[in-house]
N, C-alpha and C positions, 0 to 999 in steps of 0.2 A: 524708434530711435530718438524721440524729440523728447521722452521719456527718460532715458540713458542722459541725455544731455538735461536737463534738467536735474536728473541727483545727481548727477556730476558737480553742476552748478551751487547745487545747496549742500550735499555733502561729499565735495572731492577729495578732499584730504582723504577721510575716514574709508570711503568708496577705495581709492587706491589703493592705502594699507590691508585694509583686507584683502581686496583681491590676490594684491601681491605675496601674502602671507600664506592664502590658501594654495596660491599656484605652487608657491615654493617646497607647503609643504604634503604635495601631492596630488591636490585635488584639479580634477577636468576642469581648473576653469581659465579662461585666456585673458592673461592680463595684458596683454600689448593692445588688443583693441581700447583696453579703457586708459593705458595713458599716453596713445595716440591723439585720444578726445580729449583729455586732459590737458597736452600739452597744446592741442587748437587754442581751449579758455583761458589756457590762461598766458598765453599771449595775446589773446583778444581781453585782458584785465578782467576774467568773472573769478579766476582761480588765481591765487598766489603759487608762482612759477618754483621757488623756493620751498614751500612746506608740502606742494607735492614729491616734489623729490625726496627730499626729506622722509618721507611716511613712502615711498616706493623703496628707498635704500635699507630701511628700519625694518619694514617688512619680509627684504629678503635676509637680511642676515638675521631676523629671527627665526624663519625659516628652516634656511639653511644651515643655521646654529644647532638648530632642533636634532637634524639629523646628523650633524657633525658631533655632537654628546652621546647620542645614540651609539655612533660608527665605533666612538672611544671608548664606549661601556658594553657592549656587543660585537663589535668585530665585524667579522665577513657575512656571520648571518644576518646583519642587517641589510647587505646589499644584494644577500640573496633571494631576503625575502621581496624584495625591493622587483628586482630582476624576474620573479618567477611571477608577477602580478604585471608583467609588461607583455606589451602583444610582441615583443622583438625579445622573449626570454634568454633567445639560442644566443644571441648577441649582445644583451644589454650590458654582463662583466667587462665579458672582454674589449667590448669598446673602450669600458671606464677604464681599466685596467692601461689600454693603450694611452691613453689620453694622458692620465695621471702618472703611469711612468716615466711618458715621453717632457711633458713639462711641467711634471711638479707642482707650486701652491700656482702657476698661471693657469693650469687645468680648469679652474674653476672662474676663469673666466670663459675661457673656450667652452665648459659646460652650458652657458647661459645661455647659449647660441643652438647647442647639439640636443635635440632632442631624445628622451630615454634613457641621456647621460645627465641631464642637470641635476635628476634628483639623489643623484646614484653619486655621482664626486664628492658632495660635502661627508657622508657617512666614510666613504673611503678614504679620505683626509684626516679623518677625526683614528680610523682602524689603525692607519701607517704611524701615528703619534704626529701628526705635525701641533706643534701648541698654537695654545689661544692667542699667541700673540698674533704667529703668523698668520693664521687662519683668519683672524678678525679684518689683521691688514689686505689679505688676499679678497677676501670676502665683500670688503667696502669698497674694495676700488674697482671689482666684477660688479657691484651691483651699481654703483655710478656710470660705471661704462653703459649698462642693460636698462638702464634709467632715463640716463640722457639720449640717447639712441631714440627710445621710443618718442619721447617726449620731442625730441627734436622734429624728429620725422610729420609728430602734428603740429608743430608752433611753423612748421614751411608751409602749411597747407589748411592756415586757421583762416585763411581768407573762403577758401572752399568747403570748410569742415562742417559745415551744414548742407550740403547743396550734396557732398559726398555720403552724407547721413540718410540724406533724403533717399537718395537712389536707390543705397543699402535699403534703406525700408521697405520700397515699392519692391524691388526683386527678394526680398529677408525670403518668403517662402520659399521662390525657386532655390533661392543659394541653401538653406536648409535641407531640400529634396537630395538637391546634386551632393553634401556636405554629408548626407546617411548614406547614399549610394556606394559615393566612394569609401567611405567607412567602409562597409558590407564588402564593397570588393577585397581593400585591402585584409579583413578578416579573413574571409575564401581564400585569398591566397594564402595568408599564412599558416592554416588550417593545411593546405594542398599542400604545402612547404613541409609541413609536418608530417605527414601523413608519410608522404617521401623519404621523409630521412629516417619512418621507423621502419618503410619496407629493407633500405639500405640496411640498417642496423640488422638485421636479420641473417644476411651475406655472410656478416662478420661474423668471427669465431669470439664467445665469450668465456669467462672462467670469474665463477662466483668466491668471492671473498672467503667463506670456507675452505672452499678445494685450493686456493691459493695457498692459504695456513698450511695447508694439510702438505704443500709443496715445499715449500719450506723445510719441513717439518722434517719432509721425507730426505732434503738433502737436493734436492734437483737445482738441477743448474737454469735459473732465469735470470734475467736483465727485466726492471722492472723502470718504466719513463713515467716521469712526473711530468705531466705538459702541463701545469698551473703557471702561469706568471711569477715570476720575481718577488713581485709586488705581495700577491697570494700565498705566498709560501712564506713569507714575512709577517703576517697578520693570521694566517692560517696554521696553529698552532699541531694540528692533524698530519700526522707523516707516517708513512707507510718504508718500514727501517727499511736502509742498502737502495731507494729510489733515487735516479737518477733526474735531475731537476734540469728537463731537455724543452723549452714552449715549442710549439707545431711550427711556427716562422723558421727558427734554430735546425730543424729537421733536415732540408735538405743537404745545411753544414755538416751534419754530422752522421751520415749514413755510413763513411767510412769506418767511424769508431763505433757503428751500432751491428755491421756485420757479423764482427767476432762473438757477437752470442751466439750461442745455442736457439734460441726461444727469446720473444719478447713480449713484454704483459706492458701496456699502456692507458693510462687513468689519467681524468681530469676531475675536473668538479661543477660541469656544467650541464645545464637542461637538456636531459635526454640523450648524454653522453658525445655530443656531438663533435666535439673537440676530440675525442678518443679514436671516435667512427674514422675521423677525417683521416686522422695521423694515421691507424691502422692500413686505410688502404693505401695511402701514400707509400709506408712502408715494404708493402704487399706487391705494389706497382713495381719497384725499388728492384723487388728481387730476393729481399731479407729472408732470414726461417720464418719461422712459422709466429705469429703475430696476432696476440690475443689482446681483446678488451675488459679490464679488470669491471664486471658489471657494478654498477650502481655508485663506481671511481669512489672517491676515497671517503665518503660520506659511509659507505658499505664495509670496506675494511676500519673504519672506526668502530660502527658498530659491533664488528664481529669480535674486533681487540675486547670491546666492553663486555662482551654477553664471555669471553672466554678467561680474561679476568675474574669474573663475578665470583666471590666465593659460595662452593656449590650448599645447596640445603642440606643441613641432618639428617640423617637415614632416621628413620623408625628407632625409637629403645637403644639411640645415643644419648648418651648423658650430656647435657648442656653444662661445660665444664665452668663458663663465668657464669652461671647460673646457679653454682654450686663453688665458691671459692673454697682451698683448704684453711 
């Protein structure tokens, strides 16, 4: 720790910014320990209290920038890439999704704070089109808020900020033991979490994006629910025609108007269908007909749109007609 506090000391500015630039833009590493320390020196005059911030603010809205250009030139697949490399995959959209419907370009303050969501807001800011104007304003006043915070927090406690350093030190092994532990558990669990909701998924009646086509096709009478967000279906250019744009929260509003089907086919577009699973049985609970899971949601009937699009290949000893102009 006396170590930590010593490059702190000789390169805090630099030390900060990057951290904070790494944290931002993805990487395991904790920036509030170091401008907790930070904000000890330099109330105790080793660090300039000013160009730490400074290079803490700079660093997230590089960051965060990063992935907001991403969000605007990629879309949803950036936050799904984002979401399926989280240990909380089943959850990490739909959080953001809540978050950022419910309060807009403040989202991304409330992100600083929410874990799983910080990195996941600015991408989806950038998807919904909010501009750089707002975005930058949003963005600098979350990260002054997440700045001074930390920073405060150690300029209270720069009288003890060695003495606190010290003890960290003498326990650093134990607190790293216990710190893998509960790691490990919370992985077990989530693994057990999973494991669960594919025995669930199972229960449920599915229907593969083929045989859907082919339903269609045939004339049958289905009601087909889009449970994506608002938000998603916005940015989410992929639509499956005549679906009805129903989120799982909406659900038990509207069970009267979902009775009058025949049949009901229900798709999301999240890890391991789970938003789908959920709605299904709720439905099923309800009383409804008969109540299917579009497999693989609308990621699956996009593909199938394309492979039934595709124009098919030349038979044998067809003449390639632009290959032979009159």
């Amino acid at each position: 720790m006396n170590d930590l506090v010593a490059l702190l000391s000789a390169q805090g500015t630099a030390v900060v910014f990057l951290v904070t630039l790494a944290t931002r833009l993805g990487a395991p590493v904790p920036a509030a320990p170091f401008l907790v320390v930070a904000g000890g020196l330099a109330i105790g005059g080793q660090l300039s209290f000013i160009a730490v911030l400074l290079a803490a603010v700079l660093g997230n809205i590089l960051g965060d920038g990063a992935w907001f250009l991403a969000g605007r030139r990629w879309g949803y697949r950036v936050m799904r890439f984002l979401c399926r490399i989280s240990l909380s995959a089943d959850t990490c959209v739909r959080r953001s999704e809540s978050i950022l419907g419910r309060w807009g370009g403040l989202s991304l303050i409330a992100a600083k704070f929410v874990p799983g969501v910080s990195v996941v807001a600015p991408p989806m800011a950038g998807a919904l089109g909010m501009s750089n104007t707002r975005f930058l304003a949003y963005e600098t006043l979350a990260a002054l808020i997440w700045a001074l915070g930390f920073l405060a927090l150690g300029g209270m406690f720069h009288a003890a900020i060695q003495d606190v350093l010290a003890v960290m030190s003498s326990v650093g092994l134990t607190a790293s033991v216990v710190g893998a532990l509960l790691l490990a558990v919370f992985i077990a669990w989530r693994y057990r979490e999973r494991r669960i909701a594919r025995q669930q998924a199972e229960d449920v009646q599915h229907i593969e994006a083929a045989a859907l086509r082919e339903a269609f096709a045939g004339g049958a009478s289905l009601t087909v629910v889009d449970l994506r967000s608002v938000e998603t279906r916005r940015i989410d250019d992929r639509v499956l025609p005549g679906a009805v744009g129903i989120t799982y929260g909406e659900l038990p509003d509207r069970l009267a108007e979902l009775r009058a089907a025949r049949e009901l086919v229900v798709f999301c577009d999240c890890p391991n269908e789970e938003t789908a699973i959920a709605a299904a049985r709720l439905l099923e609970k309800a009383g409804l007909p008969r109540v299917r899971v579009l497999a693989g949601g609308i990621a699956a009937w996009a593909a199938a749109e394309a492979v039934a699009s595709a124009p098919a290949p030349l038979e044998a000893g067809t003449p390639d007609i632009a290959a032979h102009p009159a």
